[in-house]
PyMOL Python script that loads the backbone (N, CA, C, O; Angstrom):
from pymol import cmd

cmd.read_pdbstr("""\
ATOM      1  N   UNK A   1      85.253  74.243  72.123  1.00  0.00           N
ATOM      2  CA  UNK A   1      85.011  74.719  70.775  1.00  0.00           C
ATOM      3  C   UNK A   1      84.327  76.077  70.818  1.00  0.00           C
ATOM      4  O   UNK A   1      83.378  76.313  71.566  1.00  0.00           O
ATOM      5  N   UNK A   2      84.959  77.123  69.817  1.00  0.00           N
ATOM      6  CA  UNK A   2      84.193  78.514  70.263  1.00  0.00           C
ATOM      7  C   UNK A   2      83.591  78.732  68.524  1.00  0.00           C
ATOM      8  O   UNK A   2      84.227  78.276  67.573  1.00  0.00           O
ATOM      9  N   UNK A   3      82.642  79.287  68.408  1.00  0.00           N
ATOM     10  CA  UNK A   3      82.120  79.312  67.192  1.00  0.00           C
ATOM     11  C   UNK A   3      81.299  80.874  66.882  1.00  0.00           C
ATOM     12  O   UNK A   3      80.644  81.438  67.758  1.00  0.00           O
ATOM     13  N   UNK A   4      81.450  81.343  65.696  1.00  0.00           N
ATOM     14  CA  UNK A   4      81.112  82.402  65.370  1.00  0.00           C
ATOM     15  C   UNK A   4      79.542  82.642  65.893  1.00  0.00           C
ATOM     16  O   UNK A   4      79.103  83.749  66.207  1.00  0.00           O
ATOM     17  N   UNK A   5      78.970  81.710  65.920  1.00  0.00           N
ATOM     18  CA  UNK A   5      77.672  82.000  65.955  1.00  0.00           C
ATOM     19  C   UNK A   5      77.641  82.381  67.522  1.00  0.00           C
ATOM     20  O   UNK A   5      77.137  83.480  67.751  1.00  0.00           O
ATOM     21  N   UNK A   6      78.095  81.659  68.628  1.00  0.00           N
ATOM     22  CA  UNK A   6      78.034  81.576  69.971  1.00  0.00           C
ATOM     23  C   UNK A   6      78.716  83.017  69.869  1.00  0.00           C
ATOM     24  O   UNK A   6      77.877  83.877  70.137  1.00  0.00           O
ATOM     25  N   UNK A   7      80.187  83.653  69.517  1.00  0.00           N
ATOM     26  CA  UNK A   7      80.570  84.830  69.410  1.00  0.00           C
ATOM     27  C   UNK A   7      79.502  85.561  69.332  1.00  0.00           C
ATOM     28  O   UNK A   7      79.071  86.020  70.390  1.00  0.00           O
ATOM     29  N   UNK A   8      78.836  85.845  68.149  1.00  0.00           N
ATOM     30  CA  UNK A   8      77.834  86.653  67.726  1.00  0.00           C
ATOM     31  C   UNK A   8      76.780  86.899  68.549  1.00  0.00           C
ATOM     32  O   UNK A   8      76.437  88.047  68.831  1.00  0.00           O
ATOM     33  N   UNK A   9      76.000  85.508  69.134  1.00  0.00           N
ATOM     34  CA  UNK A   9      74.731  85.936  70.112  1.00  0.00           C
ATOM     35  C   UNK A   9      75.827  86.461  71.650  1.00  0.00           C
ATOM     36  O   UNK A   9      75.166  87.288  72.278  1.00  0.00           O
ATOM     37  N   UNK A  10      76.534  86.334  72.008  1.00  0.00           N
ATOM     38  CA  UNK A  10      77.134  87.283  73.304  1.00  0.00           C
ATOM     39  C   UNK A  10      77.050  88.263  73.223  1.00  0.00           C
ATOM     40  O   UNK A  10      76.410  88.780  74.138  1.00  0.00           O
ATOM     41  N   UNK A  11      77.542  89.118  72.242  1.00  0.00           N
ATOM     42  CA  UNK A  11      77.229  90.369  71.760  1.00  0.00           C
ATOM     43  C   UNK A  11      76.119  90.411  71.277  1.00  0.00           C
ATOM     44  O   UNK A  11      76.679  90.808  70.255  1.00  0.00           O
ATOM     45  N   UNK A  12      74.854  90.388  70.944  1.00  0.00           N
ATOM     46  CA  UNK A  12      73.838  90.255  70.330  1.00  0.00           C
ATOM     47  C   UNK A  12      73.616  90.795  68.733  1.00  0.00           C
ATOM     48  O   UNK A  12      72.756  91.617  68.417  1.00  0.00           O
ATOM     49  N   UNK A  13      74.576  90.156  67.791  1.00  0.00           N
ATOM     50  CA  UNK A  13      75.120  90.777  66.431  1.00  0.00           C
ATOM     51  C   UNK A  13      74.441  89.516  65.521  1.00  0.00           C
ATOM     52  O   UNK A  13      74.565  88.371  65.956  1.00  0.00           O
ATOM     53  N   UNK A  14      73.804  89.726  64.393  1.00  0.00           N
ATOM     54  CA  UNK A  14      74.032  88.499  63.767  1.00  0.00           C
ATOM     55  C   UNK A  14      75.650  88.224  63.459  1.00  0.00           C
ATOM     56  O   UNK A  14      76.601  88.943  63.765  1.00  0.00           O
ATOM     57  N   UNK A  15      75.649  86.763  62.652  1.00  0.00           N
ATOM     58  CA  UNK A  15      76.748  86.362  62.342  1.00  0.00           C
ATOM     59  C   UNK A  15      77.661  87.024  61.372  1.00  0.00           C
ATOM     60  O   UNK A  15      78.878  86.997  61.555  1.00  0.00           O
ATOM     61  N   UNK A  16      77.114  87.628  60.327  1.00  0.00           N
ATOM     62  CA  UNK A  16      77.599  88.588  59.263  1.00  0.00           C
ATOM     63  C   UNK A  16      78.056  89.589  59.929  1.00  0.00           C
ATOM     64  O   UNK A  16      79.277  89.738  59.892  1.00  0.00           O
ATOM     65  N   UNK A  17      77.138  90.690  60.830  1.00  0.00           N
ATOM     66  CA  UNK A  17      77.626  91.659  60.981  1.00  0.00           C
ATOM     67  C   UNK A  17      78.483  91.569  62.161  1.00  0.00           C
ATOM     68  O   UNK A  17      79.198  92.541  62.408  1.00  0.00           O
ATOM     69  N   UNK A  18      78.518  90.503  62.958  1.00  0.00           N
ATOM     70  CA  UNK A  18      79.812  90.518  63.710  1.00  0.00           C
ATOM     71  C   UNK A  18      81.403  90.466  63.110  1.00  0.00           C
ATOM     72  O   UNK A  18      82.474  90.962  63.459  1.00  0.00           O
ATOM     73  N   UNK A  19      80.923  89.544  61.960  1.00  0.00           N
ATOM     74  CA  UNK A  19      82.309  88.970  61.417  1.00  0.00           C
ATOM     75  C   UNK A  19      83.002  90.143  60.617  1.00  0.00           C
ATOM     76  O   UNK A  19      84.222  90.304  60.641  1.00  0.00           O
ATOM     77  N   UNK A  20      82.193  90.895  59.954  1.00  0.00           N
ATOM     78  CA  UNK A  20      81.994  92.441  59.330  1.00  0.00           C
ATOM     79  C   UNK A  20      82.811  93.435  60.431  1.00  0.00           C
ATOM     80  O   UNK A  20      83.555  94.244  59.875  1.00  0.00           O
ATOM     81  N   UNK A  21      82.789  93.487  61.682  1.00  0.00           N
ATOM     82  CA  UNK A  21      83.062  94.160  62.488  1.00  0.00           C
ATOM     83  C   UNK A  21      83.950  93.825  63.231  1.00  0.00           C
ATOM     84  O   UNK A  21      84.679  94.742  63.608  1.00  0.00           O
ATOM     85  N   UNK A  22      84.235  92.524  63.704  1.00  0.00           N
ATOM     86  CA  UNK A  22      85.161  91.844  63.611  1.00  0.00           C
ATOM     87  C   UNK A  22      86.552  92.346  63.276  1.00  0.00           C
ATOM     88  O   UNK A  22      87.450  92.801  63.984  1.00  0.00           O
ATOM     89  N   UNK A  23      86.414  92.045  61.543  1.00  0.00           N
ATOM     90  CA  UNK A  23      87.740  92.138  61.150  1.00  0.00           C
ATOM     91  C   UNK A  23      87.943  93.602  60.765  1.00  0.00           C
ATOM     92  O   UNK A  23      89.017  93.894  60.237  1.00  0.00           O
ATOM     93  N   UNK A  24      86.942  94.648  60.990  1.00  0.00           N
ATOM     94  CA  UNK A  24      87.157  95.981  60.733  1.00  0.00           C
ATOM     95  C   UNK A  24      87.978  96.848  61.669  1.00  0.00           C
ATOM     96  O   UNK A  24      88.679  97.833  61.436  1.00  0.00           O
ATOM     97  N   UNK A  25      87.639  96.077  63.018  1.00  0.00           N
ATOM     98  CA  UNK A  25      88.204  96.463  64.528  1.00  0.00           C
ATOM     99  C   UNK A  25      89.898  95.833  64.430  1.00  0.00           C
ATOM    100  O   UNK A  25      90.824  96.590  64.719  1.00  0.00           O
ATOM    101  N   UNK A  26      90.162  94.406  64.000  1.00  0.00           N
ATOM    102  CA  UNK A  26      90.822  93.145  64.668  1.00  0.00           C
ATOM    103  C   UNK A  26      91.930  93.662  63.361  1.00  0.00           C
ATOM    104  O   UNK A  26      93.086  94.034  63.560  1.00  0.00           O
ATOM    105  N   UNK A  27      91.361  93.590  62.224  1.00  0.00           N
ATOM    106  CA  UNK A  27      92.426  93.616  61.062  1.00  0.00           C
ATOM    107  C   UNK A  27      92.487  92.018  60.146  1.00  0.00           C
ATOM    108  O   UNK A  27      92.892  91.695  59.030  1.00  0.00           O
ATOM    109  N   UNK A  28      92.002  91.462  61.029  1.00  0.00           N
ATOM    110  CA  UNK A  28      92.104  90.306  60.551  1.00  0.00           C
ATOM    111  C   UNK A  28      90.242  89.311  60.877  1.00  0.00           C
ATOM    112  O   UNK A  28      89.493  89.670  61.785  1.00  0.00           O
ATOM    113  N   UNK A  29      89.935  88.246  60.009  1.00  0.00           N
ATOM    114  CA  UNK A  29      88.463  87.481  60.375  1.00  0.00           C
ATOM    115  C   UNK A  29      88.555  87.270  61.893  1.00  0.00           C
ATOM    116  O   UNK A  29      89.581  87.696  62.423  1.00  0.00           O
ATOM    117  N   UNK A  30      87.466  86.566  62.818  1.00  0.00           N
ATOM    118  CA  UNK A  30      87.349  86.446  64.048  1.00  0.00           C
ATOM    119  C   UNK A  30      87.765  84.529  63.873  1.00  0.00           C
ATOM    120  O   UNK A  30      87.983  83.838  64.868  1.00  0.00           O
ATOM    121  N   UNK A  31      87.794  84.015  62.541  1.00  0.00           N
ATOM    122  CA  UNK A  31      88.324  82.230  62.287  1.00  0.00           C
ATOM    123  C   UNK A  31      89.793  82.879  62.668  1.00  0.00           C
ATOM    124  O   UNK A  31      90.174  82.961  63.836  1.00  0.00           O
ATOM    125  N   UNK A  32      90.481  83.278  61.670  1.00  0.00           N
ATOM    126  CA  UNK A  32      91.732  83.767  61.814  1.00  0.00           C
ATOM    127  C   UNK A  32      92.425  83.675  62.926  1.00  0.00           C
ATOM    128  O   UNK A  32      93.293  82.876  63.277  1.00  0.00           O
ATOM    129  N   UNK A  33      91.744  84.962  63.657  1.00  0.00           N
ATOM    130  CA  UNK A  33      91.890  85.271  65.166  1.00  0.00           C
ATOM    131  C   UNK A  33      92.141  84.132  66.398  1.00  0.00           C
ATOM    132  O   UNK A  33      92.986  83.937  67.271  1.00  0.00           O
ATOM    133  N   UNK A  34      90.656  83.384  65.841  1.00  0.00           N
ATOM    134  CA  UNK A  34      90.879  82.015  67.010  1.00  0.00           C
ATOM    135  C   UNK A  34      91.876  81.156  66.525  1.00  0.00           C
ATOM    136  O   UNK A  34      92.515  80.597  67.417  1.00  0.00           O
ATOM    137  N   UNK A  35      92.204  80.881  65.348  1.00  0.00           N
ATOM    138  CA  UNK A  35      93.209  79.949  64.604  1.00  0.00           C
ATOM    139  C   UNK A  35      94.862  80.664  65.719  1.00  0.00           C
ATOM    140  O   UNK A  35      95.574  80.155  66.584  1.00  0.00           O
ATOM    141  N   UNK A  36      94.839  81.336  65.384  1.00  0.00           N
ATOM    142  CA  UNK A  36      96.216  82.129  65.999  1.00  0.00           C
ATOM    143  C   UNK A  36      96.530  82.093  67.082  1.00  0.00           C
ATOM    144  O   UNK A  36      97.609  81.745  67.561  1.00  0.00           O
ATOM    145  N   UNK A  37      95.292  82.576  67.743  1.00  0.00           N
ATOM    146  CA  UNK A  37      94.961  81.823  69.332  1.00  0.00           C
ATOM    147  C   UNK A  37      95.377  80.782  70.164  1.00  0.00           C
ATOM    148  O   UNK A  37      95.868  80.744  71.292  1.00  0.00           O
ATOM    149  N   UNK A  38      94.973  79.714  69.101  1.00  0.00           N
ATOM    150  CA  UNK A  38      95.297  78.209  69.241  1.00  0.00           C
ATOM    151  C   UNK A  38      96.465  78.199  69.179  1.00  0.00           C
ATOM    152  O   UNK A  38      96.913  78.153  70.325  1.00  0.00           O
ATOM    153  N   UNK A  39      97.488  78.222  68.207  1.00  0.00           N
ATOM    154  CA  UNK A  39      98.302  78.294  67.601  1.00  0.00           C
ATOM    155  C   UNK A  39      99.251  78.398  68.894  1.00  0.00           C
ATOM    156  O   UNK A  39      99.812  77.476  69.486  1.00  0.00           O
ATOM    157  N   UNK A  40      99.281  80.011  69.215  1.00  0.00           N
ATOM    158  CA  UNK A  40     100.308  80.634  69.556  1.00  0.00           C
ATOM    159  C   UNK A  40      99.977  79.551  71.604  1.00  0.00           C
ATOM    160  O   UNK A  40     100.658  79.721  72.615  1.00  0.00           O
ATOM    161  N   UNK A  41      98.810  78.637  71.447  1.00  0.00           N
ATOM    162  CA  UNK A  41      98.514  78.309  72.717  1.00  0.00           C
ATOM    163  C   UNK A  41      99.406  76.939  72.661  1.00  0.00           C
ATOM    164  O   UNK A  41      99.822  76.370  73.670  1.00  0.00           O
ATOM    165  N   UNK A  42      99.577  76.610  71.650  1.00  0.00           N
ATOM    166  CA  UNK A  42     100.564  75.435  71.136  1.00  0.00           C
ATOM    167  C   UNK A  42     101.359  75.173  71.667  1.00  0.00           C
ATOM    168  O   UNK A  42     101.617  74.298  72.493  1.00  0.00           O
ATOM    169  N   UNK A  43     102.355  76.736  70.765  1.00  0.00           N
ATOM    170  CA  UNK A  43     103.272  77.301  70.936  1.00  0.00           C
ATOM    171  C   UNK A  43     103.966  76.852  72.495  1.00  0.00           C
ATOM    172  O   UNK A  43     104.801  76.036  72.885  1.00  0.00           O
ATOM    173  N   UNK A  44     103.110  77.875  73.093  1.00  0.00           N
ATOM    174  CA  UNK A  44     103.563  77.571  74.691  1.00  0.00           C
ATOM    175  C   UNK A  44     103.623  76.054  75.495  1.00  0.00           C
ATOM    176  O   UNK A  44     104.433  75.624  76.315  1.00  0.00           O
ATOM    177  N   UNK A  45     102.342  75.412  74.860  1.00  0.00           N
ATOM    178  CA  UNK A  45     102.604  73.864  75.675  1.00  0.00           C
ATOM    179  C   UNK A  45     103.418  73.056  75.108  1.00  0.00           C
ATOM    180  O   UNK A  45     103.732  72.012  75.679  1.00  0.00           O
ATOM    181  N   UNK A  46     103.885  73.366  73.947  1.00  0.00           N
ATOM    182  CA  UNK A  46     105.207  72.323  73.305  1.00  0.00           C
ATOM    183  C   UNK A  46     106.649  73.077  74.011  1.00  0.00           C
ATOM    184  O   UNK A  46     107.564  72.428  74.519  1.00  0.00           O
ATOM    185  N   UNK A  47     106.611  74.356  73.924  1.00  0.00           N
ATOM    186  CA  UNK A  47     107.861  74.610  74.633  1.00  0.00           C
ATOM    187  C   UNK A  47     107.957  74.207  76.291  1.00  0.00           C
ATOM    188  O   UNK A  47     108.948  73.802  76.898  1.00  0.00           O
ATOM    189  N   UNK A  48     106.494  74.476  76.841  1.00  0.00           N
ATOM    190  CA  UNK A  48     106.916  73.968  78.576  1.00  0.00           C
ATOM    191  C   UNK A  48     106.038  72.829  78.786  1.00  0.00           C
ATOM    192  O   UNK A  48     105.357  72.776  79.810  1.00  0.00           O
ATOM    193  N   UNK A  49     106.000  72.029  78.018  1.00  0.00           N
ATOM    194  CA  UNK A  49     105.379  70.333  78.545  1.00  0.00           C
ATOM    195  C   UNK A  49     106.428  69.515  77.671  1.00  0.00           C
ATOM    196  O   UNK A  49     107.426  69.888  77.055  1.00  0.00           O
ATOM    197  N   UNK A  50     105.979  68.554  77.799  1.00  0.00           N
ATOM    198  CA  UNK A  50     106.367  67.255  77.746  1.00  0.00           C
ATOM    199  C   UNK A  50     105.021  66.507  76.867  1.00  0.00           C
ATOM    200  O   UNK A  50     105.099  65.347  76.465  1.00  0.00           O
ATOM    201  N   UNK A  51     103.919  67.293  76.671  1.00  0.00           N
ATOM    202  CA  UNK A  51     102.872  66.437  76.069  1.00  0.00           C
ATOM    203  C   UNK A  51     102.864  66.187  74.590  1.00  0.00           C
ATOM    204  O   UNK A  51     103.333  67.173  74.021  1.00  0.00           O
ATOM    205  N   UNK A  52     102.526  65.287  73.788  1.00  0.00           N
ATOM    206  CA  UNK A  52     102.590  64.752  72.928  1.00  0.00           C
ATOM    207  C   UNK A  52     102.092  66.053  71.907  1.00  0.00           C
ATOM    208  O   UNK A  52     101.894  67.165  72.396  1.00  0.00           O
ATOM    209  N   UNK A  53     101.888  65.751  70.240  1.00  0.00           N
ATOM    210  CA  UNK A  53     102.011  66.610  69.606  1.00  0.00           C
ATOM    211  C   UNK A  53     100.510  66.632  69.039  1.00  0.00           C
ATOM    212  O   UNK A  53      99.975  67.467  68.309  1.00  0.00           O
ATOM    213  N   UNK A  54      99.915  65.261  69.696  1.00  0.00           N
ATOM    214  CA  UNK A  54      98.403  65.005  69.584  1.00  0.00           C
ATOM    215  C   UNK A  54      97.688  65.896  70.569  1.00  0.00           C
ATOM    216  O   UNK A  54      96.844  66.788  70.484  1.00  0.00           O
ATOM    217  N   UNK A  55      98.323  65.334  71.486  1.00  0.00           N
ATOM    218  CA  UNK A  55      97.571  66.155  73.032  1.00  0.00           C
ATOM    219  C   UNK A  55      97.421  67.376  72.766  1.00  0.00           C
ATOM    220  O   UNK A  55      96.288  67.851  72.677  1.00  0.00           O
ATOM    221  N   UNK A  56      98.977  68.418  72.515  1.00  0.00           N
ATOM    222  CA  UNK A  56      98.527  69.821  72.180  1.00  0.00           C
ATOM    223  C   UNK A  56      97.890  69.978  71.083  1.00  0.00           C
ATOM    224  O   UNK A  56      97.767  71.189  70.897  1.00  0.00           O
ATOM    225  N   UNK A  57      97.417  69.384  70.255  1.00  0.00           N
ATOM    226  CA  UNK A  57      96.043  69.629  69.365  1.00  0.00           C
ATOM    227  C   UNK A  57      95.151  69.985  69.603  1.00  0.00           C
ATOM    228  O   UNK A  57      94.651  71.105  69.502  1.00  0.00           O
ATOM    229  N   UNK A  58      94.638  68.630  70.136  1.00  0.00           N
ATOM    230  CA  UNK A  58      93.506  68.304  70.711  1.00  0.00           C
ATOM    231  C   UNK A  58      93.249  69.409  71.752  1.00  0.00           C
ATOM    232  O   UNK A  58      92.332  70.188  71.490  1.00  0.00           O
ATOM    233  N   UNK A  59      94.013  69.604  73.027  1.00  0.00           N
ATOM    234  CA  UNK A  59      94.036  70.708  74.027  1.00  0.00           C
ATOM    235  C   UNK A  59      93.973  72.039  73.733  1.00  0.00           C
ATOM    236  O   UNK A  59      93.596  72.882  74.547  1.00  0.00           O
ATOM    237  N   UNK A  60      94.424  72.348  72.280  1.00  0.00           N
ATOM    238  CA  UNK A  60      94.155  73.731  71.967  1.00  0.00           C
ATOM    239  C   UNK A  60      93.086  74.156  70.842  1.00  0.00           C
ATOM    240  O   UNK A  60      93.126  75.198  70.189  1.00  0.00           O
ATOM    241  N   UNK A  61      92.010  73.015  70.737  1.00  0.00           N
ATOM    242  CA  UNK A  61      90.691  72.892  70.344  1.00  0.00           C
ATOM    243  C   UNK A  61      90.967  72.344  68.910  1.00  0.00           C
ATOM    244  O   UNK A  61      90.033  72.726  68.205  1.00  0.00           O
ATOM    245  N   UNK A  62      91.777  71.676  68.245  1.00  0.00           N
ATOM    246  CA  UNK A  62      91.935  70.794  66.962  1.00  0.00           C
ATOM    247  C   UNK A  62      91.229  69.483  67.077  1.00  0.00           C
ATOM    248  O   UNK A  62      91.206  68.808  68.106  1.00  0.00           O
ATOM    249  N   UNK A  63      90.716  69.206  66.069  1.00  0.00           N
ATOM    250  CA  UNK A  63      90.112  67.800  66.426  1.00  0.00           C
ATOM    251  C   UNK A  63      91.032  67.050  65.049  1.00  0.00           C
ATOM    252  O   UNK A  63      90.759  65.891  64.736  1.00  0.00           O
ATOM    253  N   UNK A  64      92.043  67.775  64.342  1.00  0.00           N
ATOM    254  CA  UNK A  64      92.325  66.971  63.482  1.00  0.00           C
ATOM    255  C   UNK A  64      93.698  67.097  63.496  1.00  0.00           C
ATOM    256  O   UNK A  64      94.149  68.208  63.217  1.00  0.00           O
ATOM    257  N   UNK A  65      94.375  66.302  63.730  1.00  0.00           N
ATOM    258  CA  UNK A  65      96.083  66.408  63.787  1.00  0.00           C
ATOM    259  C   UNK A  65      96.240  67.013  62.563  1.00  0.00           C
ATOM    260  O   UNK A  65      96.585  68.189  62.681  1.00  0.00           O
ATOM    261  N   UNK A  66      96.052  66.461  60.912  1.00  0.00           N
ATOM    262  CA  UNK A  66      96.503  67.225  59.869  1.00  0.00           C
ATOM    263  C   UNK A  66      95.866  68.454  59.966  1.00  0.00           C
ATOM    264  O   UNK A  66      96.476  69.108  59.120  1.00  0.00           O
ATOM    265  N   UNK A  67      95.114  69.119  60.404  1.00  0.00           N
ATOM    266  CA  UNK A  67      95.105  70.459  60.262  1.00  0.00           C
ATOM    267  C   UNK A  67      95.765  70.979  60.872  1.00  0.00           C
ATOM    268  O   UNK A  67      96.536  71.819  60.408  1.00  0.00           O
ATOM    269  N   UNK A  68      95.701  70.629  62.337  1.00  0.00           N
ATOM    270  CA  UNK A  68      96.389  71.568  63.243  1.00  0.00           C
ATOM    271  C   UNK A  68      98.074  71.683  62.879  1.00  0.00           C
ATOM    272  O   UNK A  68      98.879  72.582  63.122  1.00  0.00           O
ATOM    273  N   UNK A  69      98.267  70.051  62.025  1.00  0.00           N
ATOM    274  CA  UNK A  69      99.643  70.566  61.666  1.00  0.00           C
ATOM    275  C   UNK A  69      99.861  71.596  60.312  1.00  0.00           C
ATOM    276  O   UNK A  69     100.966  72.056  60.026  1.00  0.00           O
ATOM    277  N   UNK A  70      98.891  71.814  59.702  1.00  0.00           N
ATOM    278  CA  UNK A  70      98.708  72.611  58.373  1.00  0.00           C
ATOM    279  C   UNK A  70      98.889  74.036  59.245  1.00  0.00           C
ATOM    280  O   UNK A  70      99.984  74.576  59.092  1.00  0.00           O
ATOM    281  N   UNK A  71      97.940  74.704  60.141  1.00  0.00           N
ATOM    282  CA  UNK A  71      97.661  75.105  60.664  1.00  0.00           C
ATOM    283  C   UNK A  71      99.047  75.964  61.190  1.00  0.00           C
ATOM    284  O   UNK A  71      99.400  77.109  60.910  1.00  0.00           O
ATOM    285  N   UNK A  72      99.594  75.080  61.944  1.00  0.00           N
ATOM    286  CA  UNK A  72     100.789  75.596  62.839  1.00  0.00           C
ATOM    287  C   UNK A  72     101.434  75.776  61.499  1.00  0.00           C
ATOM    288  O   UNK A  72     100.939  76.804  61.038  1.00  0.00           O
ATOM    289  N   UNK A  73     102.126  75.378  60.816  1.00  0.00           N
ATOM    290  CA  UNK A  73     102.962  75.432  59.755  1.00  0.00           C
ATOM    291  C   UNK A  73     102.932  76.909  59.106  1.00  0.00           C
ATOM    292  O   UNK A  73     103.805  77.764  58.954  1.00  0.00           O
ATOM    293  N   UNK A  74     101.795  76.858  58.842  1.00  0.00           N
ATOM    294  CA  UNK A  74     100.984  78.213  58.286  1.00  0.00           C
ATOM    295  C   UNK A  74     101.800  78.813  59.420  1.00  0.00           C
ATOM    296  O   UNK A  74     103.023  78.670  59.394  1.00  0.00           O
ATOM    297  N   UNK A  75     101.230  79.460  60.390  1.00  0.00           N
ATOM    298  CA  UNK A  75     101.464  80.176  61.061  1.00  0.00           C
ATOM    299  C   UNK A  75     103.021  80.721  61.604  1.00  0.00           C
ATOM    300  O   UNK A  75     103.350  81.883  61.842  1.00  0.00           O
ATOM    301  N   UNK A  76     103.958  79.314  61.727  1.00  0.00           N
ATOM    302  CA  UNK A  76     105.059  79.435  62.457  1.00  0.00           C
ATOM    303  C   UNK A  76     106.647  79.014  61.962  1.00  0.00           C
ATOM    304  O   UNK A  76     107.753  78.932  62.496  1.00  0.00           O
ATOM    305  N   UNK A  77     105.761  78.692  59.920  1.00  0.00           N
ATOM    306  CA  UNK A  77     106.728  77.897  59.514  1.00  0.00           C
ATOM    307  C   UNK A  77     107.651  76.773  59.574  1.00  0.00           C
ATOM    308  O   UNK A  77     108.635  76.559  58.865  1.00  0.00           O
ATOM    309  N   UNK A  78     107.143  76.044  60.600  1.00  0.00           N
ATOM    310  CA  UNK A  78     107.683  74.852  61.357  1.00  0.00           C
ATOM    311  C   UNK A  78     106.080  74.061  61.613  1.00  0.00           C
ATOM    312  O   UNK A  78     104.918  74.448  61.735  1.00  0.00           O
ATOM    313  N   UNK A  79     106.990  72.405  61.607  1.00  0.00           N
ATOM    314  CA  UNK A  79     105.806  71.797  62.210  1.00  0.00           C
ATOM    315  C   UNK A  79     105.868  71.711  63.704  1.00  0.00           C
ATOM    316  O   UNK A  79     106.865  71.941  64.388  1.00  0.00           O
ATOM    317  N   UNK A  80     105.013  71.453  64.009  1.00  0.00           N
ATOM    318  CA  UNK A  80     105.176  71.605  65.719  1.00  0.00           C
ATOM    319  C   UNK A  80     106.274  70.896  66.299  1.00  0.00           C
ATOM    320  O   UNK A  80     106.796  71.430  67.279  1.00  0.00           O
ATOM    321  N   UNK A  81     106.849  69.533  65.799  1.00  0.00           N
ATOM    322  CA  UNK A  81     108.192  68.810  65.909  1.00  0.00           C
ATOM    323  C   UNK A  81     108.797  69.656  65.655  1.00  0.00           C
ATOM    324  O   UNK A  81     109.041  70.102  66.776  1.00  0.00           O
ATOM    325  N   UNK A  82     109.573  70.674  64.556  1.00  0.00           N
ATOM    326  CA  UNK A  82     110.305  71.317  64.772  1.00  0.00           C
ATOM    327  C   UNK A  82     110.566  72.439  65.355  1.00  0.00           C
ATOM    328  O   UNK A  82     111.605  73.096  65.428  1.00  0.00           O
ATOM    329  N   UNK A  83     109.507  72.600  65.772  1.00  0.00           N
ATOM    330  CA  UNK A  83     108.925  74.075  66.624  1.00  0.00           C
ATOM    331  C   UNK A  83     109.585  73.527  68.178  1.00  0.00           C
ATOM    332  O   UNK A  83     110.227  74.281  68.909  1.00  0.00           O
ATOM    333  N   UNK A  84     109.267  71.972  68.533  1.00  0.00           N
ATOM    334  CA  UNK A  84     109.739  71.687  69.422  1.00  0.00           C
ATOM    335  C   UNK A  84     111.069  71.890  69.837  1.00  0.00           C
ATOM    336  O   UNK A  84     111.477  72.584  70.768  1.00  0.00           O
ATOM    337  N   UNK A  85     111.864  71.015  68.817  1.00  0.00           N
ATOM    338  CA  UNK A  85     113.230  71.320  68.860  1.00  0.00           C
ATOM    339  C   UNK A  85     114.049  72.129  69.062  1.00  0.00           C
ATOM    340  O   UNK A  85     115.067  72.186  69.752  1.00  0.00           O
ATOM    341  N   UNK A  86     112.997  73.449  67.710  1.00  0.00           N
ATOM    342  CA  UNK A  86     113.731  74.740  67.853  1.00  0.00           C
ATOM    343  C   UNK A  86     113.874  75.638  69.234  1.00  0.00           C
ATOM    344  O   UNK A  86     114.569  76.618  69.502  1.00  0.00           O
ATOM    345  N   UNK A  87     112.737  74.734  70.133  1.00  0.00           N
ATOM    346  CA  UNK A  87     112.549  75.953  71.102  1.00  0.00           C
ATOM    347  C   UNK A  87     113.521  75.167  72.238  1.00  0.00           C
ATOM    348  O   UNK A  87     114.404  75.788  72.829  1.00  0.00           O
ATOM    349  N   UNK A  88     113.295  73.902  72.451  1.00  0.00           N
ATOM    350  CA  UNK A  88     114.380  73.172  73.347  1.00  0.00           C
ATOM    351  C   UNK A  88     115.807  73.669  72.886  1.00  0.00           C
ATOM    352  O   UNK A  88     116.505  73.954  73.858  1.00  0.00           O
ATOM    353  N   UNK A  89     116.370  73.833  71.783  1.00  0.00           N
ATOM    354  CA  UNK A  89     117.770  74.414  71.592  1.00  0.00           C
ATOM    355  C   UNK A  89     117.979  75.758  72.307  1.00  0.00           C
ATOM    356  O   UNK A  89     118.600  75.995  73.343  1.00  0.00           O
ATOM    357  N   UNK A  90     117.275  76.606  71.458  1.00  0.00           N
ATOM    358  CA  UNK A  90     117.269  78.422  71.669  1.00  0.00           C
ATOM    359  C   UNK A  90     117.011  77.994  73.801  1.00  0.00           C
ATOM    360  O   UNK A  90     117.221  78.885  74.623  1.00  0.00           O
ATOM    361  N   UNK A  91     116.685  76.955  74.118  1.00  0.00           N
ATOM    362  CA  UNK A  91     116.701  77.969  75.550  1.00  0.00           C
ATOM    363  C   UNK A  91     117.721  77.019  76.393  1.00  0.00           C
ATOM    364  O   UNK A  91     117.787  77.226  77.605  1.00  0.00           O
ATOM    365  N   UNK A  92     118.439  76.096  75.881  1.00  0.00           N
ATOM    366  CA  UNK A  92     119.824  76.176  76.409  1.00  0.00           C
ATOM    367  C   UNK A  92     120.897  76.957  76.666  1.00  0.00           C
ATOM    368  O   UNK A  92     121.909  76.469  77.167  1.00  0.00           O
TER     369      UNK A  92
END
""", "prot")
cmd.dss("prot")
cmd.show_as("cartoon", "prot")
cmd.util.cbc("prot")
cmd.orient("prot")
């Protein structure tokens, strides 16, 4: 689990003005950022595993299947089942 605050004291920023700076640098929040992160970390273990659709949740720091499927959806327009599929077809 990575959290703004732990972000913030590495750099020695409070939490505001990291997140402030953050998205001034990034273009986008530093939640965002890690959300996408995850996401796109999904991405990769549903196309080259075999692991369940829980596992890559959980493994890419979700603790809640409905989000992470809100989540991916958001992001990839597919739920991760079809994200699966789509990607097992396209690489035949």
């Amino acid at each position: 689990n990575i959290t703004i605050q732990q972000l913030a004291a590495v750099v020695h920023l409070s939490e505001s003005y990291f997140m402030n700076q953050f998205q001034r640098h990034v273009g986008f929040t530093a939640i965002e950022y890690i959300s996408h992160f995850r996401i796109n970390q999904a991405c990769r273990l549903l196309g080259d595993t075999r692991k369940s659709v829980l596992e890559v949740a959980f493994d890419c720091g979700f603790r809640n299947i409905s989000n992470f499927n809100r989540q991916f959806r958001k992001v990839t327009g597919y739920s991760p089942t079809e994200y699966r599929k789509r990607m097992r077809t396209f690489s035949k």
